[in-house]
ChimeraX commands (.cxc) that place a marker at each C-alpha (Angstrom):
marker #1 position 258.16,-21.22,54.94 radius 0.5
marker #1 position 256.41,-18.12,54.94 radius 0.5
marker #1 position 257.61,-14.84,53.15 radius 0.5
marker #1 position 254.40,-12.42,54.52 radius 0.5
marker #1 position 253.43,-11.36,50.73 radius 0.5
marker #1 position 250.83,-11.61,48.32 radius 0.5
marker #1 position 250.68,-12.12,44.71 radius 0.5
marker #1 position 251.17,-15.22,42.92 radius 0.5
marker #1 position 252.88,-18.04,45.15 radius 0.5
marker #1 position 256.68,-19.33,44.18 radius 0.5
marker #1 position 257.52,-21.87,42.39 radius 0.5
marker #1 position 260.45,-22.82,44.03 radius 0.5
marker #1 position 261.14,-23.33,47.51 radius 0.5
marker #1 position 264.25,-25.28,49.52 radius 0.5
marker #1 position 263.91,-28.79,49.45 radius 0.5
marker #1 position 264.32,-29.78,52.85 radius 0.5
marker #1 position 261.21,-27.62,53.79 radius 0.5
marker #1 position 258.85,-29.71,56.10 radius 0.5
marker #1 position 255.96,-26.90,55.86 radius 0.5
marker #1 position 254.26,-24.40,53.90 radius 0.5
marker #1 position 252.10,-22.13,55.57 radius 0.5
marker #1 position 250.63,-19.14,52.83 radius 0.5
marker #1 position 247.01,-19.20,54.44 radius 0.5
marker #1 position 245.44,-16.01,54.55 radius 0.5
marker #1 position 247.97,-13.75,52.47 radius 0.5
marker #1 position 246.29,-12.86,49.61 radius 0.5
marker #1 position 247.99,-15.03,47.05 radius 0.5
marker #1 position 246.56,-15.44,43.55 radius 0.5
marker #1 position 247.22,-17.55,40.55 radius 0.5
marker #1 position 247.77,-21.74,40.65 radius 0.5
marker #1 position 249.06,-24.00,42.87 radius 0.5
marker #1 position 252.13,-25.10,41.47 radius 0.5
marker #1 position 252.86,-28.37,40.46 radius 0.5
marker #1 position 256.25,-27.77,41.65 radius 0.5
marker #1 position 255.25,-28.28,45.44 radius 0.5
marker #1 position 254.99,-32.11,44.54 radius 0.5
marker #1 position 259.05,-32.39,44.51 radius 0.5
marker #1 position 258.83,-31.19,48.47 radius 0.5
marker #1 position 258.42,-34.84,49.50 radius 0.5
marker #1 position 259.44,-34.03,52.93 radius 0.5
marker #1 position 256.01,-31.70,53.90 radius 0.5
marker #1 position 254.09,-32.71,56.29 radius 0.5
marker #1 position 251.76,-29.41,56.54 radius 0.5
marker #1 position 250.51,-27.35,53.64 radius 0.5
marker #1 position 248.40,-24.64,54.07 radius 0.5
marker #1 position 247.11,-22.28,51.25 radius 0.5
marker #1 position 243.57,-21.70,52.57 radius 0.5
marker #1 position 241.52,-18.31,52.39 radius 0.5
marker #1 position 243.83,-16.81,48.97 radius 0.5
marker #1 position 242.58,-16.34,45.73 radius 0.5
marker #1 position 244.10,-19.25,44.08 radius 0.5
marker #1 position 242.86,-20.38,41.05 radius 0.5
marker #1 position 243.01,-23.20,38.50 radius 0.5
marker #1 position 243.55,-27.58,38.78 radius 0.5
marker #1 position 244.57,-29.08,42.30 radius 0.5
marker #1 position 248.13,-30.36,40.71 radius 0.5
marker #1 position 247.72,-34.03,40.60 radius 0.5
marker #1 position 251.81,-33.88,41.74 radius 0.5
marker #1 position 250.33,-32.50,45.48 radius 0.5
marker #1 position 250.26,-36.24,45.89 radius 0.5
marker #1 position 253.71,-37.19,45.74 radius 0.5
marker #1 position 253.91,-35.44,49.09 radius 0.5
marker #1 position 254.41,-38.70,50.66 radius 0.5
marker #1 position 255.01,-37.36,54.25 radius 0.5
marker #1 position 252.00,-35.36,54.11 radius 0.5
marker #1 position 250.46,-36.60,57.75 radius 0.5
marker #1 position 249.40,-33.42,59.37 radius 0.5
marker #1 position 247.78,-31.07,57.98 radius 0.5
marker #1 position 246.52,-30.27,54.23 radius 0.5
marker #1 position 244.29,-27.34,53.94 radius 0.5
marker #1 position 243.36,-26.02,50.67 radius 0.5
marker #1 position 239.52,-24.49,51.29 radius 0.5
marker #1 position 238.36,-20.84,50.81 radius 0.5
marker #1 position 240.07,-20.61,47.21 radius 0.5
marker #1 position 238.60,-20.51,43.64 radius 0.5
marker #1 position 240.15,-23.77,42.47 radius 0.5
marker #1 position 237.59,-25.31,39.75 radius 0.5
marker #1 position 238.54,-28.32,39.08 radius 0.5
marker #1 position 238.13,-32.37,39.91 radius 0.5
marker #1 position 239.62,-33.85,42.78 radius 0.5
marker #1 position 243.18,-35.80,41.76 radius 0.5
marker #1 position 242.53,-39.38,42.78 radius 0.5
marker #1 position 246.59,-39.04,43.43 radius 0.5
marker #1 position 246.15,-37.35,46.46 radius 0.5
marker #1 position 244.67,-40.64,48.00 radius 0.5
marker #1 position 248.75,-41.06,47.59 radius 0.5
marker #1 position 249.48,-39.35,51.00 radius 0.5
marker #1 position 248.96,-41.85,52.82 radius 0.5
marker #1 position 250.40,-41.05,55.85 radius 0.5
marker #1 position 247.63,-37.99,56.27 radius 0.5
marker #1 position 246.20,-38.59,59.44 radius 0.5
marker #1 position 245.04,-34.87,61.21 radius 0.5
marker #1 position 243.33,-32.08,58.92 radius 0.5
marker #1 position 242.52,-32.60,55.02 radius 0.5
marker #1 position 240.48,-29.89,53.53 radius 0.5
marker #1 position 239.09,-28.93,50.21 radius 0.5
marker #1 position 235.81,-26.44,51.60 radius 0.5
marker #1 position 234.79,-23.12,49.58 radius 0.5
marker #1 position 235.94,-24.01,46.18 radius 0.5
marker #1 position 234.20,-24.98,42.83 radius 0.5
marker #1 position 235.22,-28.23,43.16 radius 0.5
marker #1 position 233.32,-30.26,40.03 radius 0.5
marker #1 position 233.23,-33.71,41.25 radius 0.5
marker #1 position 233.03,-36.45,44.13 radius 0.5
marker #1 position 235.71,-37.48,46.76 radius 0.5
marker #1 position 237.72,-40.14,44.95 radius 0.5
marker #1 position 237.63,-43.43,46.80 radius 0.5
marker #1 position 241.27,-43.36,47.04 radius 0.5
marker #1 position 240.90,-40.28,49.67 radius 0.5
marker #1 position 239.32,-42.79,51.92 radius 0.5
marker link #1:1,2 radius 0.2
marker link #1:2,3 radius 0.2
marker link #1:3,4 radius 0.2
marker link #1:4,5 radius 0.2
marker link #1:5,6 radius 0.2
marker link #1:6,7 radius 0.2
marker link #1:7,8 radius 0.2
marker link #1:8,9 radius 0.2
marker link #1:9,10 radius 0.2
marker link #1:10,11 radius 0.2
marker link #1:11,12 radius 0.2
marker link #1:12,13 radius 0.2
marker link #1:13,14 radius 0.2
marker link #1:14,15 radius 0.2
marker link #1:15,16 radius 0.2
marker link #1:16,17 radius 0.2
marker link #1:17,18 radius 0.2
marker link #1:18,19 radius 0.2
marker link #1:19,20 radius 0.2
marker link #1:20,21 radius 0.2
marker link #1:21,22 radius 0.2
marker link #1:22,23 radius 0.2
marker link #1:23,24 radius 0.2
marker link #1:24,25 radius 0.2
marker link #1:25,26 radius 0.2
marker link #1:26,27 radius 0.2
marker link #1:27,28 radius 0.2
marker link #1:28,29 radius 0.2
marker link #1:29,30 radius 0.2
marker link #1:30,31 radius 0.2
marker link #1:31,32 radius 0.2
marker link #1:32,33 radius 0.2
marker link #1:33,34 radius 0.2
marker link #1:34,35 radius 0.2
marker link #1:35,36 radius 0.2
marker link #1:36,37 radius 0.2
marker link #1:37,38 radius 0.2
marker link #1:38,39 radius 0.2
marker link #1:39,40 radius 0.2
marker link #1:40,41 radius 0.2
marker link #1:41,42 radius 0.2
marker link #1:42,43 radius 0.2
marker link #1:43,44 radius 0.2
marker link #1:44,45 radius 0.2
marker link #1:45,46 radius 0.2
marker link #1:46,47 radius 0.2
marker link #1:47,48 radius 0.2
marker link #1:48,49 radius 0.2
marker link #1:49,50 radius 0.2
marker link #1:50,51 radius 0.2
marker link #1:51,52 radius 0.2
marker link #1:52,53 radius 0.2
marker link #1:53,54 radius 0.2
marker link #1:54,55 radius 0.2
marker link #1:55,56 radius 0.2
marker link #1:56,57 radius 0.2
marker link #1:57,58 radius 0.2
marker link #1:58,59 radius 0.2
marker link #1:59,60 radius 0.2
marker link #1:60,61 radius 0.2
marker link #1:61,62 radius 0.2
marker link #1:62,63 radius 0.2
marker link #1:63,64 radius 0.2
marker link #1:64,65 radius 0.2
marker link #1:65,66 radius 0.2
marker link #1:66,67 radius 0.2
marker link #1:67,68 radius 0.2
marker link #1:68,69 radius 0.2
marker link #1:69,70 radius 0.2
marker link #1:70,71 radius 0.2
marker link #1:71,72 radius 0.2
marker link #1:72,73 radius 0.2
marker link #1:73,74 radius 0.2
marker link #1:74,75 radius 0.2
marker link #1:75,76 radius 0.2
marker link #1:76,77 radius 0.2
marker link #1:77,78 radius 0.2
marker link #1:78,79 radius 0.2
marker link #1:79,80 radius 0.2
marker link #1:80,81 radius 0.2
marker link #1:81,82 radius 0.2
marker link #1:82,83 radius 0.2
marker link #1:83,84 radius 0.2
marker link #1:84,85 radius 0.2
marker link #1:85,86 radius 0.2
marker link #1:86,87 radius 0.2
marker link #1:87,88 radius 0.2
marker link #1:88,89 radius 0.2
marker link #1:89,90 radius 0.2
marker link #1:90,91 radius 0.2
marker link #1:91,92 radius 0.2
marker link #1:92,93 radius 0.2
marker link #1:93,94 radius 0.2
marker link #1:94,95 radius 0.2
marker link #1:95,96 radius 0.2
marker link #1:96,97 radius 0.2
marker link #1:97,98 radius 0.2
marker link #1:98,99 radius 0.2
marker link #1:99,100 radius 0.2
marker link #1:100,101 radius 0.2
marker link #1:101,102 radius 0.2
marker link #1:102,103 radius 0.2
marker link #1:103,104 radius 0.2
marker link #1:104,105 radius 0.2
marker link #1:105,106 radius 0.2
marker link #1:106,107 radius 0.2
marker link #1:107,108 radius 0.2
marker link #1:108,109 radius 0.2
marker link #1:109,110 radius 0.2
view
């Protein structure tokens, strides 16, 4: 899914979508915790915006997350959710670079 605007990302999106790709379009605001219902992604990519805010702990109930997960070049300020170690399937790209990120990879991340 990619709609080619900026400004603050949706909040809804179908649920049979496989993969988000808003890298580099000049989104703003938080992630939302709604993306965790999208079981089915297996790429998300919000790098390079100007999001803000918590990683939503709910990212890791993307269970078929495997190939990519790219979150870097944001302002996000917060800890790293030890549910993302969830995703267990990741396998390919995981990324978290160029935020404020306030403490250590959890264990669970591997």
């Amino acid at each position: 899914v990619r709609p080619g605007h900026a400004g603050p990302l949706p909040t809804t999106l179908p649920t049979a979508t496989t993969s988000i790709s808003y890298g580099s379009d000049g989104y703003n605001g938080t992630i939302p915790t709604e993306f965790g219902l999208l079981t089915d992604v297996t790429s998300l990519r919000l790098d390079s915006n100007g999001l803000t805010g918590h990683i939503p702990s709910e990212l890791g109930q993307m269970s078929e997350m495997a190939s990519y997960f790219h979150l870097g070049a944001n302002s996000v300020s917060s800890s790293i959710p030890t549910q993302l170690g969830q995703m267990s399937e990741m396998t390919q790209y995981f990324a978290l670079d160029s935020n404020s990120l306030s403490s250590a990879i959890p264990t669970q991340l591997g």
